[in-house]
mmCIF file of the N, C-alpha and C atoms, coordinates in Angstrom:
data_MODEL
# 
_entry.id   MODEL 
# 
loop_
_atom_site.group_PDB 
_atom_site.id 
_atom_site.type_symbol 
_atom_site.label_atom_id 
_atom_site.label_alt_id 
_atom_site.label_comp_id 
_atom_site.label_asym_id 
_atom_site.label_entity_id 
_atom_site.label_seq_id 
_atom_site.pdbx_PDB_ins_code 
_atom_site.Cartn_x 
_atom_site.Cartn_y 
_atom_site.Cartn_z 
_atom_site.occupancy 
_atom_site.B_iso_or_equiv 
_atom_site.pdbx_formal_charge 
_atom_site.auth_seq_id 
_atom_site.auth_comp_id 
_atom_site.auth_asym_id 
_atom_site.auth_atom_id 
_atom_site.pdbx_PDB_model_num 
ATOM 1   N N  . UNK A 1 1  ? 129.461 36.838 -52.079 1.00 0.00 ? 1  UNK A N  1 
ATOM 2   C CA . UNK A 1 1  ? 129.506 38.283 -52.097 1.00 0.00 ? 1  UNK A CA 1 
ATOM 3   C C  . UNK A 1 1  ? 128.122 38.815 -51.769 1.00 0.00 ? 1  UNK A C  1 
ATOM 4   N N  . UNK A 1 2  ? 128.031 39.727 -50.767 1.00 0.00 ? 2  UNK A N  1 
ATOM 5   C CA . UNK A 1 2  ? 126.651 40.272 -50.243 1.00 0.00 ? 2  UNK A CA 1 
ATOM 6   C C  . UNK A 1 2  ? 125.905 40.986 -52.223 1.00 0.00 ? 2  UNK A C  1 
ATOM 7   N N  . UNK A 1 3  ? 124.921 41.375 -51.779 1.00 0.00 ? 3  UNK A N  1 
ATOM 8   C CA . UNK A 1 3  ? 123.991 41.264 -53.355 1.00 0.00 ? 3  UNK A CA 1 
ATOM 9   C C  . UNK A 1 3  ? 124.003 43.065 -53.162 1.00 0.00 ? 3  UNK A C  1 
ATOM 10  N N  . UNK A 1 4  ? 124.341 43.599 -52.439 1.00 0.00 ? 4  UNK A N  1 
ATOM 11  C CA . UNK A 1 4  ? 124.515 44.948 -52.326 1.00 0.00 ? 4  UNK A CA 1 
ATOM 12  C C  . UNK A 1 4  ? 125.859 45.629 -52.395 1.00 0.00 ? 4  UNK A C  1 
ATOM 13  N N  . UNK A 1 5  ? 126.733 44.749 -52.769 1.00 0.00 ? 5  UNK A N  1 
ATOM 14  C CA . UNK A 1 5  ? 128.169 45.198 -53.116 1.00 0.00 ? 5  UNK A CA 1 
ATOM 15  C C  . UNK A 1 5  ? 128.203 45.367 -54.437 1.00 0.00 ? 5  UNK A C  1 
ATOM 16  N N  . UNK A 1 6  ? 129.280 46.274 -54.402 1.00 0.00 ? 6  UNK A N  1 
ATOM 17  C CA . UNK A 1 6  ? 129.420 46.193 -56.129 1.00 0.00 ? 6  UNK A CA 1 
ATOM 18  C C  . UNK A 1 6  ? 130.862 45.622 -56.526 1.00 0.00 ? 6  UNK A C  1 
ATOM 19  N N  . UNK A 1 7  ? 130.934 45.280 -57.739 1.00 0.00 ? 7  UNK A N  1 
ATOM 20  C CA . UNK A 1 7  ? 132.530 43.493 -58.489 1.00 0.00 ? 7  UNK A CA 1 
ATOM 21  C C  . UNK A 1 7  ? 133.134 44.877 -59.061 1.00 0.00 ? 7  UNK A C  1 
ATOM 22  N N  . UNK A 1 8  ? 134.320 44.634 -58.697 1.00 0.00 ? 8  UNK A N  1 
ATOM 23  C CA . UNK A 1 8  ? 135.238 45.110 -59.475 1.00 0.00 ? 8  UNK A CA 1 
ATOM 24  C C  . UNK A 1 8  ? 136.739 43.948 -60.092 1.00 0.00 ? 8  UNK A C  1 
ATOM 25  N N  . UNK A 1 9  ? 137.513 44.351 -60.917 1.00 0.00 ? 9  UNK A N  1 
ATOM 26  C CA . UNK A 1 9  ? 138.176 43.119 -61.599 1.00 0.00 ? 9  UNK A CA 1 
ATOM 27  C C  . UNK A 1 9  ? 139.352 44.054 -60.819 1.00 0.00 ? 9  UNK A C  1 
ATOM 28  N N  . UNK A 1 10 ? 140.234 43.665 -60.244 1.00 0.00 ? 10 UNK A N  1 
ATOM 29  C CA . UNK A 1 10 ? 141.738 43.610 -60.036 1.00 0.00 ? 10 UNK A CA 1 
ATOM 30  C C  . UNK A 1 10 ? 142.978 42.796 -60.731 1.00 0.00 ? 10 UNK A C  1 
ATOM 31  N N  . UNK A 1 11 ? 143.982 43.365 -60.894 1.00 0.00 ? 11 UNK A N  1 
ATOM 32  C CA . UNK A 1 11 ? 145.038 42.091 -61.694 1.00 0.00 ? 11 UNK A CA 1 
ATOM 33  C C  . UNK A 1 11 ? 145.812 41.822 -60.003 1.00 0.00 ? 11 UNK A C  1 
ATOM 34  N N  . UNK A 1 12 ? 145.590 40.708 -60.201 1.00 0.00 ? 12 UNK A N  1 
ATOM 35  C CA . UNK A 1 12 ? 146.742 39.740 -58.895 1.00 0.00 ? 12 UNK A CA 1 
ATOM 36  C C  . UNK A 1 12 ? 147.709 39.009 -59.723 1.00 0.00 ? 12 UNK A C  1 
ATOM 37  N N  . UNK A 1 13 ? 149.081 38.858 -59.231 1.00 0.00 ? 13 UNK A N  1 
ATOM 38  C CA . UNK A 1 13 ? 149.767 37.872 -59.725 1.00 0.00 ? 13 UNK A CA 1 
ATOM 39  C C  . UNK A 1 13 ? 149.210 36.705 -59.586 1.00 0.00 ? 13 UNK A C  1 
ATOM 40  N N  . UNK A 1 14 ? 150.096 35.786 -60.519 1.00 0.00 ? 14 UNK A N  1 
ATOM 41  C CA . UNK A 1 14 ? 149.244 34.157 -60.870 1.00 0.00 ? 14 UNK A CA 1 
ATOM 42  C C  . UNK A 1 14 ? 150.094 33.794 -59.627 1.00 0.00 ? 14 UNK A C  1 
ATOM 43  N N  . UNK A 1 15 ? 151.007 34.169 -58.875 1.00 0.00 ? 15 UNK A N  1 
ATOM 44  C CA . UNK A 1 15 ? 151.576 33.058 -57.679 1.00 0.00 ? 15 UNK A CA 1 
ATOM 45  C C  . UNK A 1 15 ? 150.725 33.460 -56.617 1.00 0.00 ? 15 UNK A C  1 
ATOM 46  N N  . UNK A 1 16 ? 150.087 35.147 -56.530 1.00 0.00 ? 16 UNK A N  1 
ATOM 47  C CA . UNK A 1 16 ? 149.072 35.574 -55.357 1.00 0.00 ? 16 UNK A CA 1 
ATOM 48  C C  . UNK A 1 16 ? 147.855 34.554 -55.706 1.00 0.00 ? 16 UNK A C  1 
ATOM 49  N N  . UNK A 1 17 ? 147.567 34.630 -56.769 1.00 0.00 ? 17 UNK A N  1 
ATOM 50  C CA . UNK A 1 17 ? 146.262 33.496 -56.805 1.00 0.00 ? 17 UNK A CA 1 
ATOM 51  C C  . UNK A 1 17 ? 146.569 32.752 -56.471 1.00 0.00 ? 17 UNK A C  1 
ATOM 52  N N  . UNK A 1 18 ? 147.985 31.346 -56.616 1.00 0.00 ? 18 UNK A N  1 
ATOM 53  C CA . UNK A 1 18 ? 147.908 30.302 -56.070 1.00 0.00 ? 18 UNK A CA 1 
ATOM 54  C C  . UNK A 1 18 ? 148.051 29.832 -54.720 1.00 0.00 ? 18 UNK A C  1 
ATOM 55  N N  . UNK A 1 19 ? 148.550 31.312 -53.872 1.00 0.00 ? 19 UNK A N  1 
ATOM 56  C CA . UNK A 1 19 ? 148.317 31.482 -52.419 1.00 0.00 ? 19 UNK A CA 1 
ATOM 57  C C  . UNK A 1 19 ? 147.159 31.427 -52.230 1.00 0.00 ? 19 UNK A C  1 
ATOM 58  N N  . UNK A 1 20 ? 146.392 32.018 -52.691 1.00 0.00 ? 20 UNK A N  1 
ATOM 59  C CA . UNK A 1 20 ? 145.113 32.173 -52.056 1.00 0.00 ? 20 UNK A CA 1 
ATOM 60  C C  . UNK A 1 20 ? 144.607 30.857 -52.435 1.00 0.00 ? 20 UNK A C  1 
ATOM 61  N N  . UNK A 1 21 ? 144.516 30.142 -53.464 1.00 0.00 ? 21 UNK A N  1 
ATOM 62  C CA . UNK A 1 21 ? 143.851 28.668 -53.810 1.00 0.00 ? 21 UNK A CA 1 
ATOM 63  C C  . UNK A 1 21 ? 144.179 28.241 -52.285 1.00 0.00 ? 21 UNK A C  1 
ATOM 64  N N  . UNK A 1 22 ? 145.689 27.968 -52.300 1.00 0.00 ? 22 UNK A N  1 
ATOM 65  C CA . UNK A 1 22 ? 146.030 26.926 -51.256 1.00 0.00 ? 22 UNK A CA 1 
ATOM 66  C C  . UNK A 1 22 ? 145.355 27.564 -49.734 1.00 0.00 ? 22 UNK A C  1 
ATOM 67  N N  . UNK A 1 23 ? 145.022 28.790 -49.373 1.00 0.00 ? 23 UNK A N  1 
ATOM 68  C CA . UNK A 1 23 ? 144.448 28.781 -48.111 1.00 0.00 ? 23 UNK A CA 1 
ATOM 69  C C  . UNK A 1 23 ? 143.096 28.987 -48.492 1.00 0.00 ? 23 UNK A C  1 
ATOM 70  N N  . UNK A 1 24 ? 142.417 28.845 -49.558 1.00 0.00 ? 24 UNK A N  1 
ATOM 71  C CA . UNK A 1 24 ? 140.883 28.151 -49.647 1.00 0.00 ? 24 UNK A CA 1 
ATOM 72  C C  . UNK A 1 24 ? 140.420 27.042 -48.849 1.00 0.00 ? 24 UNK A C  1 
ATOM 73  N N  . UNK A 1 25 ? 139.567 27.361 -47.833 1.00 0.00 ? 25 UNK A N  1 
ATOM 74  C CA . UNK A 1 25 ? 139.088 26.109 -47.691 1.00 0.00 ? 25 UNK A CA 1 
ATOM 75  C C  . UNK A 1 25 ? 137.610 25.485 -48.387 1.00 0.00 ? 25 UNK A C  1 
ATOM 76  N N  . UNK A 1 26 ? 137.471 24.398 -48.297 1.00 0.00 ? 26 UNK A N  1 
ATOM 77  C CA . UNK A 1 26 ? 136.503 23.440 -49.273 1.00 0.00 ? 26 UNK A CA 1 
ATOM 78  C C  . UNK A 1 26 ? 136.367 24.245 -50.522 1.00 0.00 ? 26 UNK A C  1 
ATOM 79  N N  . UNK A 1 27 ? 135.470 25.102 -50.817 1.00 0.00 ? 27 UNK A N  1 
ATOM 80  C CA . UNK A 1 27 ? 134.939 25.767 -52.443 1.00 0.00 ? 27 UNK A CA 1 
ATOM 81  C C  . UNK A 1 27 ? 135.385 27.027 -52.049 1.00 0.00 ? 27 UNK A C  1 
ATOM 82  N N  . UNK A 1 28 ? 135.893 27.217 -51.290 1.00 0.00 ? 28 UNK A N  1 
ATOM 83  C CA . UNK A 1 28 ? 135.494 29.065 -51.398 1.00 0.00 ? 28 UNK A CA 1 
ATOM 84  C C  . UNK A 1 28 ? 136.730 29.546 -52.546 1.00 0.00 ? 28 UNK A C  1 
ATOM 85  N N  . UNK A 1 29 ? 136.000 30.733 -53.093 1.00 0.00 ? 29 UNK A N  1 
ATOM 86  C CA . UNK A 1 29 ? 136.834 31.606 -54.103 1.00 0.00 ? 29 UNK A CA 1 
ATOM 87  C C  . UNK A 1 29 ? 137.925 32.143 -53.292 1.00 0.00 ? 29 UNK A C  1 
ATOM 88  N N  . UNK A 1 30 ? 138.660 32.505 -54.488 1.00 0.00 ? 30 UNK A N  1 
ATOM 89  C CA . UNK A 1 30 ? 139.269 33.616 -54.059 1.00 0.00 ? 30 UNK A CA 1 
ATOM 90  C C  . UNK A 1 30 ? 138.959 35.245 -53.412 1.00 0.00 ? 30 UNK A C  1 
ATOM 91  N N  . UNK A 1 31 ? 137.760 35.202 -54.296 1.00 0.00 ? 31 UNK A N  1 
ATOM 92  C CA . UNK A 1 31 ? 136.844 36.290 -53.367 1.00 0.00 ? 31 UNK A CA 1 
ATOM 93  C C  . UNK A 1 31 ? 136.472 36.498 -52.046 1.00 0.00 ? 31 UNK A C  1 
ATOM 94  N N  . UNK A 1 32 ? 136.348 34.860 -51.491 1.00 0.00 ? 32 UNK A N  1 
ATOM 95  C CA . UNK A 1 32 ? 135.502 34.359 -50.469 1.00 0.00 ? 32 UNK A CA 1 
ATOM 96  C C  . UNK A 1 32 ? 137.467 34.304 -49.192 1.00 0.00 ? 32 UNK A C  1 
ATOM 97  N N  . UNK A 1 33 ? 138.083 33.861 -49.958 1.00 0.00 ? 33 UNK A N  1 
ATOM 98  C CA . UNK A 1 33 ? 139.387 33.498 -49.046 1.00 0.00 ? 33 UNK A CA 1 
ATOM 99  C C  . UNK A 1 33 ? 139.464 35.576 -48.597 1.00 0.00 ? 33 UNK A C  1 
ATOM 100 N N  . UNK A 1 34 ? 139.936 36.251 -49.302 1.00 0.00 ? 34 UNK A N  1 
ATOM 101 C CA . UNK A 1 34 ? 140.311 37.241 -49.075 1.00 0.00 ? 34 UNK A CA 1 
ATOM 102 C C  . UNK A 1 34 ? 139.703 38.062 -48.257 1.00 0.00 ? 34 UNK A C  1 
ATOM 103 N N  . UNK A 1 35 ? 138.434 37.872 -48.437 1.00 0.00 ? 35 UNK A N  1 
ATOM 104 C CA . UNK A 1 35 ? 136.831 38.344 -47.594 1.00 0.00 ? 35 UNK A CA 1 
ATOM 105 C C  . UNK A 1 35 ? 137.165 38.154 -45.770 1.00 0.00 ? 35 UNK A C  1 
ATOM 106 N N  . UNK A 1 36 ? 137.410 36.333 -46.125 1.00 0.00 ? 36 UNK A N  1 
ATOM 107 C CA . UNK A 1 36 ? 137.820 36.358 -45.051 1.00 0.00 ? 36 UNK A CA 1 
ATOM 108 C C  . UNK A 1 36 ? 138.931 36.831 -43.783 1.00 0.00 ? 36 UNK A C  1 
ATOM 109 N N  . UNK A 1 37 ? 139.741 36.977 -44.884 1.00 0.00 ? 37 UNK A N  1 
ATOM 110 C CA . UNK A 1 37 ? 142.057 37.119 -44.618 1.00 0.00 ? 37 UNK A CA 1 
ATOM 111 C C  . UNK A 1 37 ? 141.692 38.648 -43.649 1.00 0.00 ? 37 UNK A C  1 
ATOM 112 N N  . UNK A 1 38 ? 140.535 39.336 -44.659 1.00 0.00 ? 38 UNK A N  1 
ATOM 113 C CA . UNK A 1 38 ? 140.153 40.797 -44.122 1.00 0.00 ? 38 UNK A CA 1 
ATOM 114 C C  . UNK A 1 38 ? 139.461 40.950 -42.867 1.00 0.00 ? 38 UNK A C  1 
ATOM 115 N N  . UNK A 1 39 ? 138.562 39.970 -42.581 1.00 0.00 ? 39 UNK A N  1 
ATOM 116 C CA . UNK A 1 39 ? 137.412 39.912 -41.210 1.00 0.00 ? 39 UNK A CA 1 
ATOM 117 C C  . UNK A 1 39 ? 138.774 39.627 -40.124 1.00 0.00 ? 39 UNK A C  1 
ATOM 118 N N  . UNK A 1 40 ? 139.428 38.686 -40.441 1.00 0.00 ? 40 UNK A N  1 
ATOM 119 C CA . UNK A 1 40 ? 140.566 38.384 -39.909 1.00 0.00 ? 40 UNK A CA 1 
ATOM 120 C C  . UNK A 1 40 ? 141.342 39.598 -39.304 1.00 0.00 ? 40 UNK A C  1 
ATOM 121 N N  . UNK A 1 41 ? 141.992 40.351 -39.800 1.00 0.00 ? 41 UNK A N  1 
ATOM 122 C CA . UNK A 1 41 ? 143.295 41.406 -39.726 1.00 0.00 ? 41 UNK A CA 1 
ATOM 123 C C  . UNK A 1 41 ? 142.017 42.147 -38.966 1.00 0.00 ? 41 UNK A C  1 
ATOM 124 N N  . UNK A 1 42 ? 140.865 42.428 -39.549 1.00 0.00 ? 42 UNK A N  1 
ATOM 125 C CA . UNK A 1 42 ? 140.401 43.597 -38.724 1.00 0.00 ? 42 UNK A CA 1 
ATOM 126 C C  . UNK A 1 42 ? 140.151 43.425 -37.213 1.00 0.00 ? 42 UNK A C  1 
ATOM 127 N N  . UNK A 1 43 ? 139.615 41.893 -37.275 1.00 0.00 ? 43 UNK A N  1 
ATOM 128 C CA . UNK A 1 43 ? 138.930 41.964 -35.963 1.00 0.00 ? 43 UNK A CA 1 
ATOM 129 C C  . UNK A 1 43 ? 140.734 41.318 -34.779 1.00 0.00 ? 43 UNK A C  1 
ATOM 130 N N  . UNK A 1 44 ? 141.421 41.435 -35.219 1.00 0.00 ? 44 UNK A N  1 
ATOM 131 C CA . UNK A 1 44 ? 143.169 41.454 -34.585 1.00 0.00 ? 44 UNK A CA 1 
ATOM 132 C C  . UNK A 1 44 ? 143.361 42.712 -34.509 1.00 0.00 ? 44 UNK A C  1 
ATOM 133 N N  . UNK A 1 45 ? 143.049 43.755 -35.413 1.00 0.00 ? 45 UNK A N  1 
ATOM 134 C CA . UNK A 1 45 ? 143.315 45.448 -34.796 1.00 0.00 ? 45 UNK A CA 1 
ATOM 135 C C  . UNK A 1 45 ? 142.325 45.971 -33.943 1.00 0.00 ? 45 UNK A C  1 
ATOM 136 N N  . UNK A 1 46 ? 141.223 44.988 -34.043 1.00 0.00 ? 46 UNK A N  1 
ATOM 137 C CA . UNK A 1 46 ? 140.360 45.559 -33.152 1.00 0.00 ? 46 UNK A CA 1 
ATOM 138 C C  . UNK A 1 46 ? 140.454 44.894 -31.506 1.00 0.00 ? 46 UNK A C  1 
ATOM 139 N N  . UNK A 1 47 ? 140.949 43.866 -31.742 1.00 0.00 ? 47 UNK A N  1 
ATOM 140 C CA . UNK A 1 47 ? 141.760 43.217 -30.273 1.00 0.00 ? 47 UNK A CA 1 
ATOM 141 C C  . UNK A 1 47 ? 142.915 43.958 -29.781 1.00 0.00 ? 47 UNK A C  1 
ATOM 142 N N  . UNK A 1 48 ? 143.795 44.338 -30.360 1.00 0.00 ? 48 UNK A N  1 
ATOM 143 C CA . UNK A 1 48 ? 144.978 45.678 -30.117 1.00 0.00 ? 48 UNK A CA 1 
ATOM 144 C C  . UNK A 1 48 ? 144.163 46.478 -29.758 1.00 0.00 ? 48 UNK A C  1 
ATOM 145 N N  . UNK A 1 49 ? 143.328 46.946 -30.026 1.00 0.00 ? 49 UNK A N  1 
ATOM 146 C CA . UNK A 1 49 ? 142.544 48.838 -29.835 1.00 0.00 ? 49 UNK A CA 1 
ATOM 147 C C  . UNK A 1 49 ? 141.950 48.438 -28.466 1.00 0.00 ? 49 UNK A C  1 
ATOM 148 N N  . UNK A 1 50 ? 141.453 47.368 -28.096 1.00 0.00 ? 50 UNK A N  1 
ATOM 149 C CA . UNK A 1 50 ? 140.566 46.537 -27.100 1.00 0.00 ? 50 UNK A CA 1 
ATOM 150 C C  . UNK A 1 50 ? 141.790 46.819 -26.173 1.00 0.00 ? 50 UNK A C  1 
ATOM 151 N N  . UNK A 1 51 ? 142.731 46.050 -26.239 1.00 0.00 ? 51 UNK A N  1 
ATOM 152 C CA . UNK A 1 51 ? 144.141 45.713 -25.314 1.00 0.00 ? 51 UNK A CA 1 
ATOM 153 C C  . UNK A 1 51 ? 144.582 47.177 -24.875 1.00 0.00 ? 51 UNK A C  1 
ATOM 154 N N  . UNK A 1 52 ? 144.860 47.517 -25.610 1.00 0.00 ? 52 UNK A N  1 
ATOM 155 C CA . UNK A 1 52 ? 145.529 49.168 -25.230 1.00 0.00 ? 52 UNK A CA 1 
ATOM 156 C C  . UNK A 1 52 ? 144.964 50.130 -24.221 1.00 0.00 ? 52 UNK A C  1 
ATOM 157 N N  . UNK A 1 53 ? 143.249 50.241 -24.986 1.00 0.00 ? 53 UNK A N  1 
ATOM 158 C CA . UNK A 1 53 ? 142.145 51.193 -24.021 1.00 0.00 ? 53 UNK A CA 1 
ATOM 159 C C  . UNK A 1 53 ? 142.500 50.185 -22.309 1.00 0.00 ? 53 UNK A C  1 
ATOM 160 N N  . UNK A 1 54 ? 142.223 49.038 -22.549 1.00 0.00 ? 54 UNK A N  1 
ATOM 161 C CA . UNK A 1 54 ? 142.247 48.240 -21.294 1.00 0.00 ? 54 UNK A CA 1 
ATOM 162 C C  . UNK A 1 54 ? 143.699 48.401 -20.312 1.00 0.00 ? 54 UNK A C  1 
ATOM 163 N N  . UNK A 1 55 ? 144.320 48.263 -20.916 1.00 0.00 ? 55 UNK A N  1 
ATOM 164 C CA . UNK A 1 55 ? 145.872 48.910 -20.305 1.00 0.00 ? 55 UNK A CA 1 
ATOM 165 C C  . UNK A 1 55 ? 145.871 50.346 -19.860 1.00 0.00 ? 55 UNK A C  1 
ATOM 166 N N  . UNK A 1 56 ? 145.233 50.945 -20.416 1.00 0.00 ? 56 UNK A N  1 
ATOM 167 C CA . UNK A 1 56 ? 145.414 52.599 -20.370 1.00 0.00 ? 56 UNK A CA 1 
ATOM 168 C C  . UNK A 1 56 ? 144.488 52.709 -19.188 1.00 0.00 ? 56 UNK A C  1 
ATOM 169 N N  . UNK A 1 57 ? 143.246 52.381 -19.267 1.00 0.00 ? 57 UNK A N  1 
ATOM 170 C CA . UNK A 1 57 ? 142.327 52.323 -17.976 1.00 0.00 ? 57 UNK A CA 1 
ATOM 171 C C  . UNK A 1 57 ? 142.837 51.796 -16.585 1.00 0.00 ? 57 UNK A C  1 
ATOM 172 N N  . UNK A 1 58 ? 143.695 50.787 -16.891 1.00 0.00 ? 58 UNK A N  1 
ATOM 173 C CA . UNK A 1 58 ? 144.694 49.992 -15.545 1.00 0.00 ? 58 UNK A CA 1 
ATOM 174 C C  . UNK A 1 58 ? 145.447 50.699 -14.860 1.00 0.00 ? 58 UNK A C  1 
ATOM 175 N N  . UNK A 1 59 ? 146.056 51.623 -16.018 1.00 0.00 ? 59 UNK A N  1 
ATOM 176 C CA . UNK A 1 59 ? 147.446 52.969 -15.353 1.00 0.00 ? 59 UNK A CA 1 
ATOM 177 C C  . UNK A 1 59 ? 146.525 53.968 -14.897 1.00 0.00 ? 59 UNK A C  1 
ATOM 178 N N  . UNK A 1 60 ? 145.232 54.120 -15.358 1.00 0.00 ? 60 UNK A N  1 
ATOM 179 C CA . UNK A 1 60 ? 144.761 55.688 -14.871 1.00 0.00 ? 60 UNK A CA 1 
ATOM 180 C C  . UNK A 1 60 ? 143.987 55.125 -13.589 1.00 0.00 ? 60 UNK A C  1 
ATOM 181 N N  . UNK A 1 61 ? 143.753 53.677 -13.834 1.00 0.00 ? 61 UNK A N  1 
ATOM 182 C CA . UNK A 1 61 ? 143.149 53.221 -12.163 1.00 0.00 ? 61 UNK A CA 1 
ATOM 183 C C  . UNK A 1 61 ? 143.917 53.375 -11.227 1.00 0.00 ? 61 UNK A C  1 
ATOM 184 N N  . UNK A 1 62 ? 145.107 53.083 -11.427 1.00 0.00 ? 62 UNK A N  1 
ATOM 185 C CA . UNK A 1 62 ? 145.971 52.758 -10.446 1.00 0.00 ? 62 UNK A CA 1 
ATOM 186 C C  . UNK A 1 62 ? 146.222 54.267 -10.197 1.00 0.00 ? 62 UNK A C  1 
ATOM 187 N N  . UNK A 1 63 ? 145.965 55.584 -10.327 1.00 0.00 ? 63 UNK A N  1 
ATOM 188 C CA . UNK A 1 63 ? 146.572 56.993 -10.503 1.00 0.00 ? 63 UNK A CA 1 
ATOM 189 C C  . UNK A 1 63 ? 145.273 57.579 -9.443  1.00 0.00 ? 63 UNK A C  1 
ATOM 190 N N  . UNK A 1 64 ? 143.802 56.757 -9.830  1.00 0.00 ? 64 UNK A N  1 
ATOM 191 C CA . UNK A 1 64 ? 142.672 57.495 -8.995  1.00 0.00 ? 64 UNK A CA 1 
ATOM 192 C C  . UNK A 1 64 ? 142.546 57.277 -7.415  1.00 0.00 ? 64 UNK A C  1 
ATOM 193 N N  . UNK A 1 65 ? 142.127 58.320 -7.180  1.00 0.00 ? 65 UNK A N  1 
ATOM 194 C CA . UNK A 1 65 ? 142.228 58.872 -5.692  1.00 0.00 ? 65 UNK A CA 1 
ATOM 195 C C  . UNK A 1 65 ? 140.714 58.762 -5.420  1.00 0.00 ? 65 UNK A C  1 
ATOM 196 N N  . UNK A 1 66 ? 140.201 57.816 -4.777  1.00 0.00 ? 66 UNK A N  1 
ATOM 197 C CA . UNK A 1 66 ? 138.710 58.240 -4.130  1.00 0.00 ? 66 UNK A CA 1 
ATOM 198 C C  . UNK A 1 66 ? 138.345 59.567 -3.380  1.00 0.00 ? 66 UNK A C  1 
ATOM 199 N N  . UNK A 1 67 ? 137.388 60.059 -3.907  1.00 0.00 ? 67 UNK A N  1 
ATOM 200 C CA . UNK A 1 67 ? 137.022 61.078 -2.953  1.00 0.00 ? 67 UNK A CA 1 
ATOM 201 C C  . UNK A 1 67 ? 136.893 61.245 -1.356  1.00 0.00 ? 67 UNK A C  1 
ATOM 202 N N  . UNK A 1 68 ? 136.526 60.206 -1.137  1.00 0.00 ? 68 UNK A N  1 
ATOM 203 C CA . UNK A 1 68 ? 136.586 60.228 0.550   1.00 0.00 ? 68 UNK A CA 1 
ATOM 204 C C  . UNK A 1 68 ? 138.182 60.556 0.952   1.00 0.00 ? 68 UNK A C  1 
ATOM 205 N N  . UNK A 1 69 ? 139.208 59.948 -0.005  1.00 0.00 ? 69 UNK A N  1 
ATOM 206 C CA . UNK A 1 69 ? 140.261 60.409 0.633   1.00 0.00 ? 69 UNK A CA 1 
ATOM 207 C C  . UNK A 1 69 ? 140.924 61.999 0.448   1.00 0.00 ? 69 UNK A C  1 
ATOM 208 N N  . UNK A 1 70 ? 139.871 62.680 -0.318  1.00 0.00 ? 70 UNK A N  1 
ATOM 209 C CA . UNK A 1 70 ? 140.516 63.947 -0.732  1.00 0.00 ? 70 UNK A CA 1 
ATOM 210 C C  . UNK A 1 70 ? 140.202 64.493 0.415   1.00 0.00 ? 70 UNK A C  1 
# 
């Protein structure tokens, strides 16, 4: 946990904890699994947001008219 965050206690079910044990890898906490589960999901919405703008730029390319031809 960065030294500039601040701990808070949450209640998880005891079967959510034992999910998270089992996708621990080597020592990491449960703190440390979830930390990660999160870097995860974000940087996948941030590949969608990536994908989309890039698609959207493709349709408005395909729409532009060079000036020489106006």
């Amino acid at each position: 946990m960065n030294s500039n965050c601040m701990s808070a206690t949450i209640h998880i079910d005891e079967e959510i904890i034992g999910r998270l044990k089992l996708l621990a890898r080597d020592s990491e906490t449960e703190d440390q699994v979830l930390q990660r589960l999160i870097r995860y999901i974000e940087e996948a919405d941030l590949e969608e947001i990536i994908e989309a703008r890039w698609e959207r730029l493709q349709k408005e390319k395909a729409e532009y008219i060079p000036l020489e031809d106006v």
